[in-house]
C-alpha positions as CSV (number, residue, x, y, z in Angstrom):
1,X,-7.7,89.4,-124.1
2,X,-8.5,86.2,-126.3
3,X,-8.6,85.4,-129.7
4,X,-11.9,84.2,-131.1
5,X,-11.9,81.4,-133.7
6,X,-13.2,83.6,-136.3
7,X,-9.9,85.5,-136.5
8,X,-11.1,87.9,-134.2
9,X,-9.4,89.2,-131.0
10,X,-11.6,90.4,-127.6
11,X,-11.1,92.1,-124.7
12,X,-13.0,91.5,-121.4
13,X,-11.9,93.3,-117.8
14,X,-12.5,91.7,-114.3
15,X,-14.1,93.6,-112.3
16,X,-13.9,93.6,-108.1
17,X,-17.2,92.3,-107.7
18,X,-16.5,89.1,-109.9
19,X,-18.2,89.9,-113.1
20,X,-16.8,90.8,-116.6
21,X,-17.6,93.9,-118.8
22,X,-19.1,93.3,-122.3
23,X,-16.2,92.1,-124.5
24,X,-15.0,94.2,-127.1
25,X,-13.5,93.4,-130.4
26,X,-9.8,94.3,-130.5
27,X,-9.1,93.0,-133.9
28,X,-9.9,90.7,-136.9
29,X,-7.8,89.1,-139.5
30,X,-6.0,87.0,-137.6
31,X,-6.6,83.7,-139.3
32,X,-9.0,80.8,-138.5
33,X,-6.7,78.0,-138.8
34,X,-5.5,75.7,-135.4
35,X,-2.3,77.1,-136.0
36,X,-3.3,80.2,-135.4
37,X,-5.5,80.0,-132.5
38,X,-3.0,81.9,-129.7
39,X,-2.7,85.0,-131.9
40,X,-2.4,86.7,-128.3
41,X,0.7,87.3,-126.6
42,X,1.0,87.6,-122.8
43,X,-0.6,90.6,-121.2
44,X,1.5,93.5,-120.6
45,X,-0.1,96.0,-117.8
46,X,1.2,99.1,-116.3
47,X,-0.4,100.3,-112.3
48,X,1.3,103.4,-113.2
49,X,-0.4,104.3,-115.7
50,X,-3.6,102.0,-115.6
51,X,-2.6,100.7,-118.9
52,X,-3.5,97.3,-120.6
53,X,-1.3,96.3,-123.5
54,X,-2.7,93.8,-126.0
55,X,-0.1,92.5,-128.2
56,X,-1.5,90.3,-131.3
57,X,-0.5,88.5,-134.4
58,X,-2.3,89.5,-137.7
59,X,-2.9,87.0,-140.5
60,X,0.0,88.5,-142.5
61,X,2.8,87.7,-139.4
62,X,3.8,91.0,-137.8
63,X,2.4,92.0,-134.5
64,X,0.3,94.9,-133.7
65,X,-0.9,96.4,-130.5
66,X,-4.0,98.2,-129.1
67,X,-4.4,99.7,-125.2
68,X,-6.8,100.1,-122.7
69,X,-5.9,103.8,-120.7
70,X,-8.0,103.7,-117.5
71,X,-11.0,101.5,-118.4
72,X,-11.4,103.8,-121.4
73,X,-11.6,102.7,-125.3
74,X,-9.0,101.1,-127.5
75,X,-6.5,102.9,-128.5
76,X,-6.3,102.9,-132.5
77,X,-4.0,99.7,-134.0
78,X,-0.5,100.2,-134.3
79,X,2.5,97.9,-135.8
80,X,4.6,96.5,-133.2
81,X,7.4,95.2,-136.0
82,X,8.5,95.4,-139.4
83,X,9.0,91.6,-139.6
84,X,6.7,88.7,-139.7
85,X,7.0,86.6,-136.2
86,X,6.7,83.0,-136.8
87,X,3.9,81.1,-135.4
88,X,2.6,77.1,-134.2
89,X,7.0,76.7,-135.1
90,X,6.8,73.6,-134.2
91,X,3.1,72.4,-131.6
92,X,2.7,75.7,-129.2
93,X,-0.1,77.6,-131.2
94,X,1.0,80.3,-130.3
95,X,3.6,83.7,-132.0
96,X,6.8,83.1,-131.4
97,X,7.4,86.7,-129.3
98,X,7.0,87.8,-125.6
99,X,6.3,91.1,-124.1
100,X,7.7,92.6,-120.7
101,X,7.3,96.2,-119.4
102,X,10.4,98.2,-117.7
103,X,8.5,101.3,-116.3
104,X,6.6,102.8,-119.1
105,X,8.6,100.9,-121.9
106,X,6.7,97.9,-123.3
107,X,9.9,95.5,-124.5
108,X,9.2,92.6,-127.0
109,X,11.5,89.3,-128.5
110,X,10.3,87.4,-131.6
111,X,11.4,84.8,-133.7
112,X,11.5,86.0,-136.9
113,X,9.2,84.1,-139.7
114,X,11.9,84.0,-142.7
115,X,14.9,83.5,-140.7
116,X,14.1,82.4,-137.8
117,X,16.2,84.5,-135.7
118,X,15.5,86.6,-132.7
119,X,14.7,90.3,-132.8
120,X,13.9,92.8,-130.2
121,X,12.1,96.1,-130.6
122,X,10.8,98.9,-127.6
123,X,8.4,101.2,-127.5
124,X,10.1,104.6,-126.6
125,X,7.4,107.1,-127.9
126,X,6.8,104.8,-131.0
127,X,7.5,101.3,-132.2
128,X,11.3,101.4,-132.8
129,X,12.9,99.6,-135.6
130,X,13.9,95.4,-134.6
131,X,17.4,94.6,-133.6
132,X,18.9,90.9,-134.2
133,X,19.7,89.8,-131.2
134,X,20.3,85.8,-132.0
135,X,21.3,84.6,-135.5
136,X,21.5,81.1,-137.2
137,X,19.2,79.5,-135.2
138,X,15.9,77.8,-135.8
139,X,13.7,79.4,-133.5
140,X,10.5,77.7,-132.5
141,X,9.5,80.2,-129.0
142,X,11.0,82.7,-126.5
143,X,9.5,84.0,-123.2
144,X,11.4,86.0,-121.0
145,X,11.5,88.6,-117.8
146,X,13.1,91.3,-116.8
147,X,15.4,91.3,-113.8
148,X,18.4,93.5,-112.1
149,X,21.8,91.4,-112.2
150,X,23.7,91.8,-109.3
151,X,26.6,94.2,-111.1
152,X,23.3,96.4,-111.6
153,X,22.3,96.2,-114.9
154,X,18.2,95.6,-115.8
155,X,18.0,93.0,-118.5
156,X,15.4,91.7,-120.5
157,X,16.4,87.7,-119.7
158,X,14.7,85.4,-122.1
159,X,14.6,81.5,-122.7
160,X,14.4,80.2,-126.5
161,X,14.1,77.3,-128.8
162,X,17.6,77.3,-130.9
163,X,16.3,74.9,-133.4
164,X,15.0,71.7,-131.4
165,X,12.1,71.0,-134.0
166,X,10.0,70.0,-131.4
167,X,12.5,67.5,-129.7
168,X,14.5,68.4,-126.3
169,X,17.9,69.9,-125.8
170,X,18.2,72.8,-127.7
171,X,17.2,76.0,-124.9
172,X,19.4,78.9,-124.8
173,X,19.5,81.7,-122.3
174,X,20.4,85.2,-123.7
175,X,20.4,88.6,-122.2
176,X,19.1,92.0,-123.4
177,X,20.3,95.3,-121.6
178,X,17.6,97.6,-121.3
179,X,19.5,99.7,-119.1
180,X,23.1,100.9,-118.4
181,X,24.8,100.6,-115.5
């Protein structure tokens, strides 16, 4: 998936013999300006399922999400949060948000827009509403993984930007349960 500098988002698959399917248009609205040129977060894709999630930032700052079930068609859009997620904080052209997957469950961090805080939402048969996870910060980016610690726990483990500006010396390590021991 790749954003197109028209606003538009695409999607193009791979196939095993080395060639790529038409693209198809994922989205528009997304905004034309350099600051807004990585509108696209990391790929999230399930082998259980067969499932491509594209995870995107619209014009207006919240996130949205379309799949790709089997090689089929998109699924219809669908808001991934209720907040507007920063974006180009301070030079990465890019949302401040990551996506992981724990199973079936797509998990996702942001940086809020206004406050600049971290969230976290999940998708558990819908969108759920976002948590704050880290306050009083001045979030620039966040990427993250998910990993089992050795007391057993499964955790979303995420780096972040707690308010460098663009300078050095202000990442943070946090941790979000995403299951219970």
């Amino acid at each position: 998936a790749y954003y197109g500098v028209d606003g538009t988002v695409w999607y193009r698959r791979l196939l095993r013999h080395g060639t790529l399917t038409d693209r198809q248009q994922v989205a528009s609205g997304l905004g034309t300006t350099r600051a807004e040129y990585g509108a696209v977060l990391p790929l999230v894709f399930s082998p259980q399922s067969n499932t491509a999630v594209i995870i995107y930032r619209k014009a207006d700052g919240r996130l949205w999400e379309r799949r790709v079930v089997n090689d089929g068609a998109l699924t219809p859009p669908v808001p991934v949060t209720d907040h507007a997620v920063i974006q180009d904080a301070v030079d990465s052209q890019q949302p401040a948000a990551d996506a992981a997957l724990d199973g079936e469950t797509v998990h996702v961090l942001f940086v809020e827009e206004k406050s600049r805080s971290i969230f976290s939402t999940s998708h558990h048969g819908g969108w759920q509403p976002s948590t704050l996870r880290v306050e009083k910060i001045c979030g620039s980016w966040i990427r993250g993984n998910l990993y089992t610690r050795p007391d057993g726990v499964k955790v979303y483990g995420f780096i972040y930007d707690a308010g460098s500006e663009g300078g050095a010396g202000m990442n943070r390590f946090d941790e979000v349960a995403v299951t219970a021991r």
